[in-house]
C-alpha positions as CSV (number, residue, x, y, z in Angstrom):
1,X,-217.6,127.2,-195.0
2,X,-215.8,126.3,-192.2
3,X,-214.3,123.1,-194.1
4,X,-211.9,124.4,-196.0
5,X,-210.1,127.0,-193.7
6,X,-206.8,125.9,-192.3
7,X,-206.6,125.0,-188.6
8,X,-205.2,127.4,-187.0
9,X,-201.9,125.8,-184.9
10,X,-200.9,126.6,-181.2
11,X,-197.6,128.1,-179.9
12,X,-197.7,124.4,-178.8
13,X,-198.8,122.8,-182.0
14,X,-195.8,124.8,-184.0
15,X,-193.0,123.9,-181.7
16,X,-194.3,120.2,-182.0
17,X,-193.9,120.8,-186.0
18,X,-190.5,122.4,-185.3
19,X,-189.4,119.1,-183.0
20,X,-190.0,116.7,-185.4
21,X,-188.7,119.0,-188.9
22,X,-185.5,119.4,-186.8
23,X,-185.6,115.4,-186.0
24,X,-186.1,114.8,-190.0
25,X,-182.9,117.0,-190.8
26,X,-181.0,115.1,-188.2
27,X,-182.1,111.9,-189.8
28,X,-181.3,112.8,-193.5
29,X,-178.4,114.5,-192.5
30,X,-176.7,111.2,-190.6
31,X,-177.9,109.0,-193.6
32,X,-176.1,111.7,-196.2
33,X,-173.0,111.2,-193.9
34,X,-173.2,107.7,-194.3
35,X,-173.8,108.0,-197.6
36,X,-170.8,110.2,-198.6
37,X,-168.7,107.4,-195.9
38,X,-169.3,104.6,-198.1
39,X,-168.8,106.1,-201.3
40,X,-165.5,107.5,-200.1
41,X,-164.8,104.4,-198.8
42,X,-165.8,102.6,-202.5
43,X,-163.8,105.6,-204.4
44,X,-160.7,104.3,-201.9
45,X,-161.2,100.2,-202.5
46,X,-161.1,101.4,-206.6
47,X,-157.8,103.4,-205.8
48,X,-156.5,100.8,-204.3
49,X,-157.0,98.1,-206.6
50,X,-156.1,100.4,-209.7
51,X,-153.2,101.5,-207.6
52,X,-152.3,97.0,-207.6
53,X,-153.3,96.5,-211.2
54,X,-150.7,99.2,-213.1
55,X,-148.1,97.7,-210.5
């Protein structure tokens, strides 16, 4: 019976959880961020060379 019950998690065990969630957001955030850089970055380079090609 005892199988299938969840462990039950520390004060310890839940800030550990909370640590690494909050070092997963900083990770995705920073790579959305550089993300969003390059395709504003990719959206300028198309601007430009639009910008040389009606000229």
């Amino acid at each position: 019976m005892g199988e299938n019950m969840p462990e039950k998690l520390t004060v310890r065990d839940n800030a550990k959880v909370m640590k690494e969630e909050s070092i997963i957001c900083r990770i995705l955030r920073l790579l959305a961020e550089e993300h969003l850089i390059s395709l504003e970055e990719e959206l300028r380079g198309k601007a430009v060379f639009q910008k040389e090609a009606e000229e």
